[in-house]
C-alpha beads as a LAMMPS data file, in Angstrom:
LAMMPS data file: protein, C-alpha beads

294 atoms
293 bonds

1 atom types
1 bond types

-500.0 500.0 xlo xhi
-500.0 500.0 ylo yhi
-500.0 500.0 zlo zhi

Masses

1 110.0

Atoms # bond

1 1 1 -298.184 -294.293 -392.282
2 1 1 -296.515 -296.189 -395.038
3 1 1 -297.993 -299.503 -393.390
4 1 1 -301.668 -297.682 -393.478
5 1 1 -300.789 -297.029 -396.853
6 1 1 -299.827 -300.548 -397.584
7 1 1 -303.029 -301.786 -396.691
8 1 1 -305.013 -299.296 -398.631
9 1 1 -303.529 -300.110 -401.941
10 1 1 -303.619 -303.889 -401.594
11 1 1 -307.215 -303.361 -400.348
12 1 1 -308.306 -301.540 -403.881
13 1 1 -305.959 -303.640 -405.879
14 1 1 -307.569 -306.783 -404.699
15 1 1 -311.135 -305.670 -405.046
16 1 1 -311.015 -303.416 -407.945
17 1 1 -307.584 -303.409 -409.961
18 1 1 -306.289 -306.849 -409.982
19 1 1 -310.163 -308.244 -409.398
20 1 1 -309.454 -312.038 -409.268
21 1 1 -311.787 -312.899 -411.762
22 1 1 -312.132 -310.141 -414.416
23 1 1 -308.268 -309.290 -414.126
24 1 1 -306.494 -312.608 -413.378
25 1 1 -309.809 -314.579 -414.653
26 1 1 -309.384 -317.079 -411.720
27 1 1 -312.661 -318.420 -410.407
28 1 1 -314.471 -318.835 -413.419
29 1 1 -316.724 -321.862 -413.030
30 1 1 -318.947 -320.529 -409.794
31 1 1 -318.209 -316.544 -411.851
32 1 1 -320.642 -318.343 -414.881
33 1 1 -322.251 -321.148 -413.045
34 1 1 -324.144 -319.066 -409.803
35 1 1 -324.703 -316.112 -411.459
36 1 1 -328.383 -316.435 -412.827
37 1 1 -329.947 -314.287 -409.751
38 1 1 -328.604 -311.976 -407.613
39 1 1 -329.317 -312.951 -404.251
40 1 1 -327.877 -316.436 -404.959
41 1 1 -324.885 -314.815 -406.793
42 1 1 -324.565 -312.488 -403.218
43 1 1 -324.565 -315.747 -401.025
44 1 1 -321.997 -317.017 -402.790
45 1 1 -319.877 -314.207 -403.108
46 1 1 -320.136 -314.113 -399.343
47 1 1 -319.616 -317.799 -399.120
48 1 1 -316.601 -317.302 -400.904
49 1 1 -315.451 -313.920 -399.111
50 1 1 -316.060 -316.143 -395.641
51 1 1 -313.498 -319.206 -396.838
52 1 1 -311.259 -317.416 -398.641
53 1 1 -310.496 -315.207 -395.024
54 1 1 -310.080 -318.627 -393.334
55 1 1 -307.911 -319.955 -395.684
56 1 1 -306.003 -317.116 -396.008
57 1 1 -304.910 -317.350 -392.442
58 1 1 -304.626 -320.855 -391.981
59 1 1 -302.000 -320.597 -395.205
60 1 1 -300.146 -317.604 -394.117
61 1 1 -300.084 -319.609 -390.378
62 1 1 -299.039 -323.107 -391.927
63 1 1 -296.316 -321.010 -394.012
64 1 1 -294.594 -318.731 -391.434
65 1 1 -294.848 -322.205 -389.133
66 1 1 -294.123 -324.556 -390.957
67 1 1 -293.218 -324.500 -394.723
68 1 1 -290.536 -321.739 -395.312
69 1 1 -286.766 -322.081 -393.990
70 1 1 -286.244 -321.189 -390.659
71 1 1 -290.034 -321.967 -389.546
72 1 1 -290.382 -322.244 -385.501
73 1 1 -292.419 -325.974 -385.908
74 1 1 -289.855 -327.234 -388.897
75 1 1 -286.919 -326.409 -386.989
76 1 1 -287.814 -327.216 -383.545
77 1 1 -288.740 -330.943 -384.711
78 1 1 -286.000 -331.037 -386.766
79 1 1 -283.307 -330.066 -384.303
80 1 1 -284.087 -333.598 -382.548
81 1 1 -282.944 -335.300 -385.473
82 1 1 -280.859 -333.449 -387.622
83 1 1 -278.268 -330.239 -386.534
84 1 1 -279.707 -326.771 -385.670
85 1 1 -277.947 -325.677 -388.646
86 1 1 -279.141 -327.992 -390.838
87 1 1 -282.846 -328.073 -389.580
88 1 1 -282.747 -324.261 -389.797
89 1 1 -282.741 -325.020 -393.592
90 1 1 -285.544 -327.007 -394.468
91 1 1 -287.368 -325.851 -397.159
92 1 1 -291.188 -327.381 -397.183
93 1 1 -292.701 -324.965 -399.825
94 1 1 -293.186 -327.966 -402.067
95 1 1 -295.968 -328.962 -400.444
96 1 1 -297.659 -325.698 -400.905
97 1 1 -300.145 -327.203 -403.019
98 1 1 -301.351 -329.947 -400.737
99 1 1 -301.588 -328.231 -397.431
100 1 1 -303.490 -325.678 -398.982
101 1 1 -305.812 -327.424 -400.661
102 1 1 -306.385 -329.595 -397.159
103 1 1 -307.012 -326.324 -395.861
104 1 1 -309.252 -324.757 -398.248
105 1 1 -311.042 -328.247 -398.149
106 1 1 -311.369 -327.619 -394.404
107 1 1 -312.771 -324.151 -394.486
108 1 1 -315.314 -325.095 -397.146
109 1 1 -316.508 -328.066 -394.933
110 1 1 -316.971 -325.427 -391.916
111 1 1 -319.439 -323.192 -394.200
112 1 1 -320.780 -326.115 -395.349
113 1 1 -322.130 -327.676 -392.218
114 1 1 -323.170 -324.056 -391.210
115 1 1 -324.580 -322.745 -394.027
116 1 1 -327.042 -326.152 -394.159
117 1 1 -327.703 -326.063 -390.459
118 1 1 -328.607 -322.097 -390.419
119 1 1 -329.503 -321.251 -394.259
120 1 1 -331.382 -324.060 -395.793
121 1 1 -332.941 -322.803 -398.567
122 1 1 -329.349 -320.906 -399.294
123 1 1 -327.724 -323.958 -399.312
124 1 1 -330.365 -325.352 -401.120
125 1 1 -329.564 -323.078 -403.888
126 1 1 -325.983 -323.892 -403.896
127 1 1 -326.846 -327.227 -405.537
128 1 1 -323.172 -328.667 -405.987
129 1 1 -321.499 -325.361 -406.163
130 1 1 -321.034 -325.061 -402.442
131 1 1 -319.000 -328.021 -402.305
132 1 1 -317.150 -326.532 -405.609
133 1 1 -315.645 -323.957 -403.406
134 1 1 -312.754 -326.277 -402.622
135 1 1 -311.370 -326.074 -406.201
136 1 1 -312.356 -322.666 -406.682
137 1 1 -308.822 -321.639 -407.987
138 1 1 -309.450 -318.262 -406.917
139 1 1 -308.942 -319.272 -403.366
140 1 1 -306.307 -321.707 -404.084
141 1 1 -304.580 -317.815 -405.698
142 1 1 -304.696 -316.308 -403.062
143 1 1 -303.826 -318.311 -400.875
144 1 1 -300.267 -319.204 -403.307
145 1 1 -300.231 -314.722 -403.637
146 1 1 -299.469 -314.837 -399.966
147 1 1 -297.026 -317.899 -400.005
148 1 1 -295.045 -315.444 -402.805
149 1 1 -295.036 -312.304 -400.265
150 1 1 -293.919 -314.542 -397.552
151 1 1 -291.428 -316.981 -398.629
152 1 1 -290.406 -315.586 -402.109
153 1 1 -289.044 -312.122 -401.073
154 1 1 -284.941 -311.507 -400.255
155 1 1 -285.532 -309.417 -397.765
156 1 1 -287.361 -311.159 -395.204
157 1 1 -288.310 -307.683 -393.797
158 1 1 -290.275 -307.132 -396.833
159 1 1 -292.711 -310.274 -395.808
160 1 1 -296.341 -309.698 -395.337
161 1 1 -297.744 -310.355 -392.161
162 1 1 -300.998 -311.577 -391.046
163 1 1 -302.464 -308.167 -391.702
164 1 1 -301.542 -307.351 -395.102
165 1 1 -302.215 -311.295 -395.883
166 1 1 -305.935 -311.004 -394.384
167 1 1 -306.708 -308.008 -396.355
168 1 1 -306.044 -309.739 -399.818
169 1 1 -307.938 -312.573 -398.825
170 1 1 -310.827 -310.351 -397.824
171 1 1 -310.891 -307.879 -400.809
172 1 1 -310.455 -310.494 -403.148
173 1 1 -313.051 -312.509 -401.930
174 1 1 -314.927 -308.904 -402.383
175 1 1 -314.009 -307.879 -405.617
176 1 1 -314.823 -311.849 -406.497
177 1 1 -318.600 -310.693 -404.969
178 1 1 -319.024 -307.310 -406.941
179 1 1 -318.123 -308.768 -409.798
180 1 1 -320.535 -311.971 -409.475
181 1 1 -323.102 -309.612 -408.619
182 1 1 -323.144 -306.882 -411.339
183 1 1 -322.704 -310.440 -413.732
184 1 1 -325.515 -311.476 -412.360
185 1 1 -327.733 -308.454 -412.362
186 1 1 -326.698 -308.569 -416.363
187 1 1 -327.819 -312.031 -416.385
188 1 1 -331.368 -311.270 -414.955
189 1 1 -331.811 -308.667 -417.550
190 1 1 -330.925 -310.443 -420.530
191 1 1 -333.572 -312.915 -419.513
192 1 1 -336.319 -310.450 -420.891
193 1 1 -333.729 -309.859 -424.340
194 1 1 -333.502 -311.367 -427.981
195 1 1 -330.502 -312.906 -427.848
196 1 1 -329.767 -314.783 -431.064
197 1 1 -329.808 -318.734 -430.307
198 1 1 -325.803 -319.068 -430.672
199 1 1 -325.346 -316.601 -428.403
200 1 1 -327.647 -317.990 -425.820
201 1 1 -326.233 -319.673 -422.404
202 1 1 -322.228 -319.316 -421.483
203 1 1 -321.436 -317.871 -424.737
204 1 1 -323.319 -314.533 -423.757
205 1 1 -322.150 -314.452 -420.581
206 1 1 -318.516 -315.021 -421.788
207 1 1 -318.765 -311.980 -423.906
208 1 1 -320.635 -310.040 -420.540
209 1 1 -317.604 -310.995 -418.686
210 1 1 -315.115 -309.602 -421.498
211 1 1 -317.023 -306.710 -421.424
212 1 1 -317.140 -306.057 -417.992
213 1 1 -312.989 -306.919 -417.216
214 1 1 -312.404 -304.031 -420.414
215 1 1 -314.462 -302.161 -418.292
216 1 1 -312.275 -302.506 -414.642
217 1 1 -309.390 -301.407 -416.822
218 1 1 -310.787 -298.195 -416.100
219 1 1 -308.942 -298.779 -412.759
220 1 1 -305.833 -299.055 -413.699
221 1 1 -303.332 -296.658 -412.086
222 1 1 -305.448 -295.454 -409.541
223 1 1 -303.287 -296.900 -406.991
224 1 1 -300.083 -295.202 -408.172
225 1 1 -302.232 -292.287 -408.151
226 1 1 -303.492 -292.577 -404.424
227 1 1 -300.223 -294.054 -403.147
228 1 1 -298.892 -290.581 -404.747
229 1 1 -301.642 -288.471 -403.044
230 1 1 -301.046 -290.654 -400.105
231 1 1 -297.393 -290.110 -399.729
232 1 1 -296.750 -286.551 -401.321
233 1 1 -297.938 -284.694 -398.015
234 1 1 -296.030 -286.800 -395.805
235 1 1 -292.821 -285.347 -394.075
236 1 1 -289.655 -286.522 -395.702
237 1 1 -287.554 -288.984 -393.584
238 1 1 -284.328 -286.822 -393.501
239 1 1 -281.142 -289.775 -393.820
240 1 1 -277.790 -289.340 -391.712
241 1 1 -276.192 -288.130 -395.072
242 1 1 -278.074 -284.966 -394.808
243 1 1 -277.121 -282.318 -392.818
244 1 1 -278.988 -278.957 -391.596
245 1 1 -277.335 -275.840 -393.576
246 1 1 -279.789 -273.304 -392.042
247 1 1 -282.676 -272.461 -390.332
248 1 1 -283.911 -269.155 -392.038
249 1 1 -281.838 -269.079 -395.503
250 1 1 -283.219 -266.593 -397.639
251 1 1 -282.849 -268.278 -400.947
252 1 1 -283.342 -265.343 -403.286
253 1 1 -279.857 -264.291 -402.485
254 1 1 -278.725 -267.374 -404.697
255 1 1 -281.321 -267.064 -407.446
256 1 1 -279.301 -264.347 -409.256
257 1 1 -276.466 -264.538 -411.672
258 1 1 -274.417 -261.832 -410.487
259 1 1 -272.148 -261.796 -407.991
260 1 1 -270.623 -264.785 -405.804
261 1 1 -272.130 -265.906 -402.618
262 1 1 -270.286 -266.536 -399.557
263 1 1 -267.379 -269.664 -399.536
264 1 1 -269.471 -270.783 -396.651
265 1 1 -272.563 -270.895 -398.630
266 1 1 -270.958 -272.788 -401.482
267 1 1 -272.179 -276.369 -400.421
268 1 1 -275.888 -274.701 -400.566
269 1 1 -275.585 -273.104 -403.739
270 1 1 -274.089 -276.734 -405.233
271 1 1 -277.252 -278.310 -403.680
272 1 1 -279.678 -276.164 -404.974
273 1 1 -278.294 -276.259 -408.610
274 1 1 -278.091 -280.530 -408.446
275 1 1 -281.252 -280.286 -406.644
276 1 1 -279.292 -282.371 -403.661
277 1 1 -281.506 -280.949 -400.816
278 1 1 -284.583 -281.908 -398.572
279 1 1 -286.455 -279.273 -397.007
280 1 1 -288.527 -280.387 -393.414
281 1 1 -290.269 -277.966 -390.990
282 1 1 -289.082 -274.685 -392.886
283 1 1 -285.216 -276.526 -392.100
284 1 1 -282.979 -276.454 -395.075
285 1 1 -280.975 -279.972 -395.543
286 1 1 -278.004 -280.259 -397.745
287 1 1 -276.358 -283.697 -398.268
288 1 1 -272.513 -284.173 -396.664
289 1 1 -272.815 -280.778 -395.151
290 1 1 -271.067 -280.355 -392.074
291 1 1 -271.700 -276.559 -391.224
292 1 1 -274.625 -274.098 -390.175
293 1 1 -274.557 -271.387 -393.220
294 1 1 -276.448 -268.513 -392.384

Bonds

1 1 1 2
2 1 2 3
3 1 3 4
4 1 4 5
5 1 5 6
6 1 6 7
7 1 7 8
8 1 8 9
9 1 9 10
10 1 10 11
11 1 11 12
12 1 12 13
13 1 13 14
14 1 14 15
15 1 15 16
16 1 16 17
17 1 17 18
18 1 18 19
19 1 19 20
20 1 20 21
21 1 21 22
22 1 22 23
23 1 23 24
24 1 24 25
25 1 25 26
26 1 26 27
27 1 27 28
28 1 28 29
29 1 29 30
30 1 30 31
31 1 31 32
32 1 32 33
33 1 33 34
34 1 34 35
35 1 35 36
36 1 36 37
37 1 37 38
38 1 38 39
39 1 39 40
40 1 40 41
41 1 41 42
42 1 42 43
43 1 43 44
44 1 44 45
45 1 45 46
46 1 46 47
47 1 47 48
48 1 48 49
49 1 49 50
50 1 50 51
51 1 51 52
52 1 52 53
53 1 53 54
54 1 54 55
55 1 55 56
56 1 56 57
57 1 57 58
58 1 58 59
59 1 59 60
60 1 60 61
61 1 61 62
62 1 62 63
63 1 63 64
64 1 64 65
65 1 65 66
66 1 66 67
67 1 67 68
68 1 68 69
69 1 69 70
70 1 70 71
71 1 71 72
72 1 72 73
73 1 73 74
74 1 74 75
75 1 75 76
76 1 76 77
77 1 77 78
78 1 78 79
79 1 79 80
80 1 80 81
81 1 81 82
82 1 82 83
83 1 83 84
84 1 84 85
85 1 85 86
86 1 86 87
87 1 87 88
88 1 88 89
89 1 89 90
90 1 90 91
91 1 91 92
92 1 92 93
93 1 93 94
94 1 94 95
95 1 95 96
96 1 96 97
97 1 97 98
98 1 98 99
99 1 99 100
100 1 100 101
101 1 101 102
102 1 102 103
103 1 103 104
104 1 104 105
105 1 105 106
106 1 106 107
107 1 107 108
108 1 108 109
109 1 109 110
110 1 110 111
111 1 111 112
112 1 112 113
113 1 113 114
114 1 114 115
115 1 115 116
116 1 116 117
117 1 117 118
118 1 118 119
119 1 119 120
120 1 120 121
121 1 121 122
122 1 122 123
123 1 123 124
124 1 124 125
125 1 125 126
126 1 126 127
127 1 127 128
128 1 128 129
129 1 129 130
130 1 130 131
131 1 131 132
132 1 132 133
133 1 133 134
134 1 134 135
135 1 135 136
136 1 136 137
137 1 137 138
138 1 138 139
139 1 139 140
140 1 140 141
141 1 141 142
142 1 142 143
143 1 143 144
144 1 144 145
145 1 145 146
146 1 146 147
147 1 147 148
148 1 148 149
149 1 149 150
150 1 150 151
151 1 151 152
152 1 152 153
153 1 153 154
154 1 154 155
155 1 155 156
156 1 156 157
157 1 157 158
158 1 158 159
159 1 159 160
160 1 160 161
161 1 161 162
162 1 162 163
163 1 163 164
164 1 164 165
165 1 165 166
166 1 166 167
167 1 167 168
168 1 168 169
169 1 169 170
170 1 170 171
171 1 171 172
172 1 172 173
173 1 173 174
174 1 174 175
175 1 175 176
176 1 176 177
177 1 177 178
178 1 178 179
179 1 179 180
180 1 180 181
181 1 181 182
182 1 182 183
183 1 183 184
184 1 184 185
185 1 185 186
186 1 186 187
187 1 187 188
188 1 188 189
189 1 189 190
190 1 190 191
191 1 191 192
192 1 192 193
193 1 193 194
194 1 194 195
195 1 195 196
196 1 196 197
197 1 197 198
198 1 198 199
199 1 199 200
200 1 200 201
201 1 201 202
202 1 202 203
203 1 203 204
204 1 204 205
205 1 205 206
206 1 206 207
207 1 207 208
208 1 208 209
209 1 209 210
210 1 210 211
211 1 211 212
212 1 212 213
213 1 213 214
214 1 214 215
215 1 215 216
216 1 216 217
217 1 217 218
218 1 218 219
219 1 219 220
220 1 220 221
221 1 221 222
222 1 222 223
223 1 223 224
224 1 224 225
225 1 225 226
226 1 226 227
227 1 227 228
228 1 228 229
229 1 229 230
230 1 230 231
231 1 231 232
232 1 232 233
233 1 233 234
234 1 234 235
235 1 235 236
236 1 236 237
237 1 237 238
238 1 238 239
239 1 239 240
240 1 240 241
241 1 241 242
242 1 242 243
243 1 243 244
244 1 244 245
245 1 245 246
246 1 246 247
247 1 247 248
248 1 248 249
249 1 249 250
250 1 250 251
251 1 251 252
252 1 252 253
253 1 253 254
254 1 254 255
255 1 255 256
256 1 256 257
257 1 257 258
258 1 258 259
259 1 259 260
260 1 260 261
261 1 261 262
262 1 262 263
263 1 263 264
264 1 264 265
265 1 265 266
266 1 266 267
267 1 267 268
268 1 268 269
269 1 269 270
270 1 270 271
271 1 271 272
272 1 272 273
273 1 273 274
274 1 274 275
275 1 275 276
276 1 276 277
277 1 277 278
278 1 278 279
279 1 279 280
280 1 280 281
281 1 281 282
282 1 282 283
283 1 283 284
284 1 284 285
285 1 285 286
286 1 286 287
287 1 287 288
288 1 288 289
289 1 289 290
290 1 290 291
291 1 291 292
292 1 292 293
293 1 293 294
């Protein structure tokens, strides 16, 4: 459940929330320079969706592998020249930069040579901004977002695996097309306007694009709202520290001021006044307690 949920919230952060462009304004240049039509705006948003996926895993693979301390590849090669302690070690995240640039570079020469070969005119449209993808920084984010989750967490059971890394990549590379596209819907219908002459061009569409990221502020919290709808009807996950104090208690005996309850019942009178108590499957659960009270 709590992994389902996981995936939900980075799913709607990425797209909506924390939208690469309008929230962390990453991707900028292909955000102004491919959205004068739609339809070209929604090839590249897929174009981008489609590379951004591939990188994602090839940089999540290449990190686990490879890069981080304690990587399978690093440390097998290394134990042939150095001690198993020391190759365990080896820290490669410096180069987190250049392999994943070489791998975005990669990706974007697969779409490339499919795209042309399957979707002339598309990549016709593209002009140069196709081959732009490679230093589309939004890519190069995302790809350095899942390098943080995987290599910069203590715990190393908190690290995101290929699942949670994928979904990022994918949402973002959605949010990056919804917000392309609604820019360029704008676009198309401020074609037909009177826009004052210094306001013509990228200055128009910078203001647009400040309009439109006040706008997905609108979306902030929602995720600490669903997590909370998510979670709230979940059954508690009862610790060792809490022990069952009854099956059928009636708790209005306790809700009175007069008269004392019985010594037995003294740990669940404590519990409900400090609140120390989880309740599953109509079972009564008081922390420390060793006894069935009745």
């Amino acid at each position: 459940m709590n992994y389902l949920v996981d995936i939900i919230l980075i799913a709607l952060s990425a797209a909506l929330i924390n939208n690469f462009v309008l929230y962390y304004f990453v991707g900028i240049c292909p955000f102004i320079g491919v959205s004068k039509k739609v339809d070209m705006a929604f090839g590249m948003g897929c174009a981008v969706t489609f590379v951004i996926s591939i990188a994602a895993f090839l940089s999540w693979s290449i990190t686990t592998m490879i890069l981080i301390p304690g990587a399978p590849v690093t440390s097998f090669v290394g134990g042939f020249f150095l001690p198993d302690e020391v190759a365990a070690k080896i820290d490669l995240t410096v180069l987190s930069y250049i392999v994943y640039i070489f791998a975005i570079s990669s990706s974007v020469q697969f779409v490339e040579m499919y795209v042309r070969k399957f979707f002339p005119a598309l990549y016709k449209s593209f002009g140069v901004f196709l081959p732009l993808i490679t230093t589309n920084c939004a890519i190069l984010f995302a790809c350095l977002t899942i390098m943080s989750n995987v290599a910069g967490v203590e715990n190393p059971a908190d690290a995101w695996d290929l699942g949670r890394s994928l979904i990022l990549a994918f949402f973002g590379g959605v949010g990056f097309t919804i917000a392309i596209v609604i820019m360029s819907g704008i676009r198309e219908e401020m074609e037909i306007c009177d826009i004052p002459e210094p306001f013509q061009g990228a200055a128009i569409t910078l203001v647009v694009g400040g309009i439109m990221a006040l706008a997905f502020m609108g979306f902030t919290g929602v995720d600490s709202g669903l997590k909370k709808a998510l979670t709230t009807n979940s059954t508690p996950e009862i610790h060792a520290e809490y022990r069952i104090a009854s099956s059928e208690m009636d708790f209005s005996r306790y809700k009175g001021h007069g008269g004392s309850p019985p010594q037995r019942s003294m740990k669940v009178l404590r519990a409900l006044q400090d609140r120390d108590f989880l309740i599953k499957d109509n079972y009564f659960f008081v922390r420390g307690s060793e006894e069935v009270c009745s």
